[in-house]
Every structure is written in structure tokens, then in C-alpha cells.
Residue, then its C-alpha position, 0 to 999 in steps of 0.5 A: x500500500x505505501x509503495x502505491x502511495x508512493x508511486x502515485x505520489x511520484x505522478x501527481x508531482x510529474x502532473x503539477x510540474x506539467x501542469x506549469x509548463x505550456x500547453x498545447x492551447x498557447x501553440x494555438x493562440x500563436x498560430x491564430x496570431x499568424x493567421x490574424x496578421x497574414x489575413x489583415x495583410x491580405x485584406x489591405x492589399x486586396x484593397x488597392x494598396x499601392x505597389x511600394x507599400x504593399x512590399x513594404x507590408x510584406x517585409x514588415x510581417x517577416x519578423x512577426x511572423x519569425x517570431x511567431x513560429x518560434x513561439x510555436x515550435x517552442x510551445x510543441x517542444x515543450x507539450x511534447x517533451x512533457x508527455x514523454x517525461x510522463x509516459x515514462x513515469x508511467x513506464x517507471x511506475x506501472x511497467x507492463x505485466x500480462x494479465x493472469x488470464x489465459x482468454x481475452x474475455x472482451x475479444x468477442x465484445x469488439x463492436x461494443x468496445x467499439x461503440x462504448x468509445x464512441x458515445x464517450x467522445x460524442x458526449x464529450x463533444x468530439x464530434x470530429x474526432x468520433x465520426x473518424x474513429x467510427x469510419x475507420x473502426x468500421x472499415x477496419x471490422x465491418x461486422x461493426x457497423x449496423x446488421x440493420x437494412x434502414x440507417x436509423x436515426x434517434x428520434x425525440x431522443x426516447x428510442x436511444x435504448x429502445x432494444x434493450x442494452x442501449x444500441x445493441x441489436x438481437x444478435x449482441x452487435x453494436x447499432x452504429x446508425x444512431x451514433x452518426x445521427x446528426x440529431x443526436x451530435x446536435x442534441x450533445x451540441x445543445x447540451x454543452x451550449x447550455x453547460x457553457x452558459x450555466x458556467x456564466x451564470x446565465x440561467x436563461x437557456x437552461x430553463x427554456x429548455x427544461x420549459x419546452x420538455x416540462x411534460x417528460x421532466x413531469x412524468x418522471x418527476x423531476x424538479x429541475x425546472x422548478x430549481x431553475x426558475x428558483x435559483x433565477x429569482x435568487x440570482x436576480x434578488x441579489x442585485x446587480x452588484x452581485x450578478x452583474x446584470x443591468x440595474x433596472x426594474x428587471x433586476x434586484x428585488x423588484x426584478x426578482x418580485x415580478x419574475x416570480x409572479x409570472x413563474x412560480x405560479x405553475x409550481x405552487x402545486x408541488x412547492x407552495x411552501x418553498x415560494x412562499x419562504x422566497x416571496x417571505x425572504x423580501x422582507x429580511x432583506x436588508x439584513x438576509x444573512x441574519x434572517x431564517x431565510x438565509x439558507x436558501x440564499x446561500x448559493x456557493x454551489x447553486x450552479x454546480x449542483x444545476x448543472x449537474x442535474x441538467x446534465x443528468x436530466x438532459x442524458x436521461x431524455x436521450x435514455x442514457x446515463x448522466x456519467x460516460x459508461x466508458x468513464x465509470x467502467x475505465x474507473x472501476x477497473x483500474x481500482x479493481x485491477x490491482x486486488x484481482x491481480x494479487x488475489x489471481x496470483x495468490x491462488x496461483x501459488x498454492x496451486x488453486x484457480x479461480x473457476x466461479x463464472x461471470x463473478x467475482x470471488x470477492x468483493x470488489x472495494x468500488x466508491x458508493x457513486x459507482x455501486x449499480x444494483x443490476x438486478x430488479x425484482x417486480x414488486x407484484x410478482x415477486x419475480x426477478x426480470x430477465x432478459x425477456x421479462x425486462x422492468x418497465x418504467x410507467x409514466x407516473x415512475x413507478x417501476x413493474x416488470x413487463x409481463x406483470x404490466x400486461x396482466x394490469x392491462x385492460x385494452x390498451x391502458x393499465x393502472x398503477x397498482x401503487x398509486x391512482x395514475x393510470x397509463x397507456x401500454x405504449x407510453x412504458x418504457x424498458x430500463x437498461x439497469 
């Protein structure tokens, strides 16, 4: 344990010294100075300059120019020289070792490996660098590319797992059609678009969005638009001399006071008692800090934590989940690669093997953020769902398995066995736990 201590130690220093030296983004704004000056040299020639100025425009762009491609070999130089003195600490540190397995038991899983990388670049926002690793992966393994006659595309963002495992077909192949959608590149684009602007405070596109999808945020029961329209009235309260918008009647206490009474009247519903301590809060306003309403305008974290349930919100009208698969699965390994290693070798040694199937002997130590229950018992036929009796989330969100909901079903509508809702058969759901 302290030699792992140790050996990590040794790469955060590696990656706090990196961290210093200059990055790959400086080369950038080096190469876009060049392009900024050789376009407003081109611009005033094309303009008609005279002969014996233009030359002499030339000639004055020559050093700058130099100077400027100094800079950029010196930034990849260094970027470069960066990654070499962390690989080979890498190197150093966690030399290459065969795993203690005789069968590669993700070779016959390539599609999905495949398809796995993918999705984490396009929710990532590399759109570019995702449609050239799928070209290329699919030249390279056809048998990667869709089974399917018809190039489906993601429609409303609800079929996204409508076959069960999130993309793959009957025969346990990746569908591919729907990662070259360019409605699904667009939603991630819209996704991040929104992101960028919660990072500067800008509420205004998040809750026009959670506004034009209120019914599905509904069904599912989420609060999202109401954190939203609620966070909105607390950032306008403060005033500009905190959010740093106009100072007019749209603004500060009024401003807050009237966007509440045009929005929070469609949430009094659900949280009556939360608007009721916002529209109170008007009265301690001089001194807010002191008052019982001071927590709820304590907003240190406020746009972090939005942001994240947008972003889980949004992923989960796609029909995925809120973290990179790709990422949790990346993680989990590598802490769970270490103890399966020693514990692979200790049997080894005393001439035992590992023979449990699709399972761990042990319990693998994984933070609680990445603790999945995979399995789901219907709570009225106290049978566990498989493959071909899946669980089925109902409009209202409450969770049955699929045969179960065809017996509750009279026609085409059913109702909740756990609450008065009632529901069409159509408007079910599979979920991929």
C-alpha cells in the first residue's frame, strides 16, 4: 500500500510540474496570431494598396511572423517533451505485466468496445474526432457497423435504448446508425451550449429548455425546472452588484418580485411552501444573512449542483446515463485491477484457480457513486426480470416488470397498482439497469 502511495505520489508531482509548463492551447493562440496578421495583410492589399507599400507590408510581417513560429515550435517542444517525461513515469511506475488470464474475455465484445468509445467522445463533444474513429473502426471490422437494412436515426431522443442494452441489436452487435445521427451530435451540441452558459451564470437557456420538455421532466418527476426558475429569482434578488446584470426594474428585488409572479405560479402545486419562504425572504432583506431565510440564499454551489442535474436530466431524455459508461467502467477497473491481480496470483501459488463464472470471488472495494444494483425484482410478482421479462418504467415512475404490466392491462391502458395514475401500454418504457 505505501509503495502505491508512493508511486502515485511520484505522478501527481510529474502532473503539477506539467501542469506549469505550456500547453498545447498557447501553440494555438500563436498560430491564430499568424493567421490574424497574414489575413489583415491580405485584406489591405486586396484593397488597392499601392505597389511600394504593399512590399513594404510584406517585409514588415517577416519578423512577426519569425517570431511567431518560434513561439510555436517552442510551445510543441515543450507539450511534447512533457508527455514523454510522463509516459515514462508511467513506464517507471506501472511497467507492463500480462494479465493472469489465459482468454481475452472482451475479444468477442469488439463492436461494443467499439461503440462504448464512441458515445464517450460524442458526449464529450468530439464530434470530429468520433465520426473518424467510427469510419475507420468500421472499415477496419465491418461486422461493426449496423446488421440493420434502414440507417436509423434517434428520434425525440426516447428510442436511444429502445432494444434493450442501449444500441445493441438481437444478435449482441453494436447499432452504429444512431451514433452518426446528426440529431443526436446536435442534441450533445445543445447540451454543452447550455453547460457553457450555466458556467456564466446565465440561467436563461437552461430553463427554456427544461420549459419546452416540462411534460417528460413531469412524468418522471423531476424538479429541475422548478430549481431553475428558483435559483433565477435568487440570482436576480441579489442585485446587480452581485450578478452583474443591468440595474433596472428587471433586476434586484423588484426584478426578482415580478419574475416570480409570472413563474412560480405553475409550481405552487408541488412547492407552495418553498415560494412562499422566497416571496417571505423580501422582507429580511436588508439584513438576509441574519434572517431564517438565509439558507436558501446561500448559493456557493447553486450552479454546480444545476448543472449537474441538467446534465443528468438532459442524458436521461436521450435514455442514457448522466456519467460516460466508458468513464465509470475505465474507473472501476483500474481500482479493481490491482486486488484481482494479487488475489489471481495468490491462488496461483498454492496451486488453486479461480473457476466461479461471470463473478467475482470477492468483493470488489468500488466508491458508493459507482455501486449499480443490476438486478430488479417486480414488486407484484415477486419475480426477478430477465432478459425477456425486462422492468418497465410507467409514466407516473413507478417501476413493474413487463409481463406483470400486461396482466394490469385492460385494452390498451393499465393502472398503477401503487398509486391512482393510470397509463397507456405504449407510453412504458424498458430500463437498461
Amino acid at each position: 500500500m505505501d509503495s502505491a502511495k508512493e508511486k502515485l505520489t511520484s505522478l501527481l508531482d510529474e502532473l503539477s510540474k506539467a501542469s506549469k509548463l505550456p500547453r498545447l492551447s498557447a501553440a494555438a493562440q500563436d498560430v491564430d496570431k499568424i493567421i490574424e496578421l497574414l489575413s489583415e495583410a491580405r485584406e489591405q492589399i486586396a484593397n488597392g494598396m499601392d505597389p511600394h507599400m504593399a512590399s513594404l507590408t510584406m517585409t514588415k510581417l517577416q519578423n512577426p511572423i519569425r517570431t511567431a513560429f518560434d513561439k510555436v515550435n517552442d510551445s510543441l517542444k515543450a507539450a511534447s517533451s512533457t508527455h514523454k517525461k510522463i509516459g515514462r513515469s508511467l513506464d517507471k511506475h506501472f511497467p507492463l505485466k500480462p494479465l493472469p488470464s489465459d482468454t481475452d474475455t472482451m475479444a468477442k465484445h469488439i463492436p461494443l468496445i467499439n461503440r462504448a468509445i464512441a458515445m464517450h467522445l460524442l458526449r464529450e463533444g468530439q464530434f470530429g474526432v468520433a465520426a473518424t474513429f467510427l469510419d475507420e473502426t468500421q472499415a477496419k471490422h465491418p461486422s461493426s457497423a449496423s446488421s440493420r437494412p434502414d440507417d436509423r436515426m434517434v428520434q425525440d431522443g426516447d428510442e436511444a435504448v429502445a432494444d434493450g442494452e442501449d444500441g445493441m441489436d438481437g444478435s449482441g452487435d453494436a447499432d452504429f446508425s444512431m451514433l452518426h445521427s446528426h440529431e443526436l451530435q446536435d442534441r450533445f451540441t445543445e447540451m454543452y451550449s447550455i453547460l457553457q452558459e450555466l458556467k456564466t451564470h446565465n440561467l436563461l437557456p437552461a430553463i427554456e429548455w427544461a420549459r419546452a420538455n416540462s411534460a417528460e421532466l413531469e412524468a418522471r418527476g423531476s424538479n429541475l425546472e422548478f430549481e431553475l426558475t428558483k435559483l433565477q429569482y435568487i440570482w436576480l434578488f441579489k442585485g446587480p452588484a452581485v450578478n452583474g446584470l443591468p440595474d433596472d426594474e428587471n433586476n434586484g428585488q423588484i426584478g426578482a418580485l415580478t419574475y416570480g409572479r409570472l413563474h412560480f405560479g405553475r409550481f405552487q402545486g408541488r412547492h407552495m411552501r418553498e415560494i412562499q419562504r422566497l416571496a417571505s425572504a423580501m422582507v429580511f432583506a436588508p439584513n438576509l444573512p441574519a434572517s431564517p431565510y438565509h439558507d436558501i440564499f446561500s448559493i456557493d454551489s447553486a450552479f454546480a449542483d444545476v448543472a449537474s442535474s441538467f446534465t443528468r436530466e438532459f442524458c436521461s431524455l436521450l435514455g442514457l446515463s448522466a456519467e460516460s459508461p466508458l468513464y465509470l467502467a475505465a474507473t472501476a477497473g483500474a481500482l479493481a485491477l490491482p486486488q484481482l491481480l494479487k488475489y489471481t496470483l495468490a491462488t496461483r501459488a498454492r496451486g488453486t484457480e479461480w473457476t466461479t463464472a461471470q463473478e467475482l470471488p470477492y468483493e470488489t472495494p468500488l466508491p458508493q457513486s459507482m455501486l449499480f444494483h443490476n438486478i430488479f425484482v417486480c414488486p407484484v410478482s415477486k419475480e426477478q426480470t430477465t432478459a425477456a421479462n425486462p422492468p418497465m418504467v410507467i409514466p407516473c415512475g413507478h417501476m413493474l416488470a413487463q409481463d406483470t404490466l400486461q396482466k394490469l392491462c385492460k385494452g390498451n391502458r393499465f393502472k398503477c397498482p401503487y398509486c391512482p395514475s393510470e397509463g397507456l401500454l405504449k407510453d412504458a418504457r424498458p430500463v437498461v439497469l
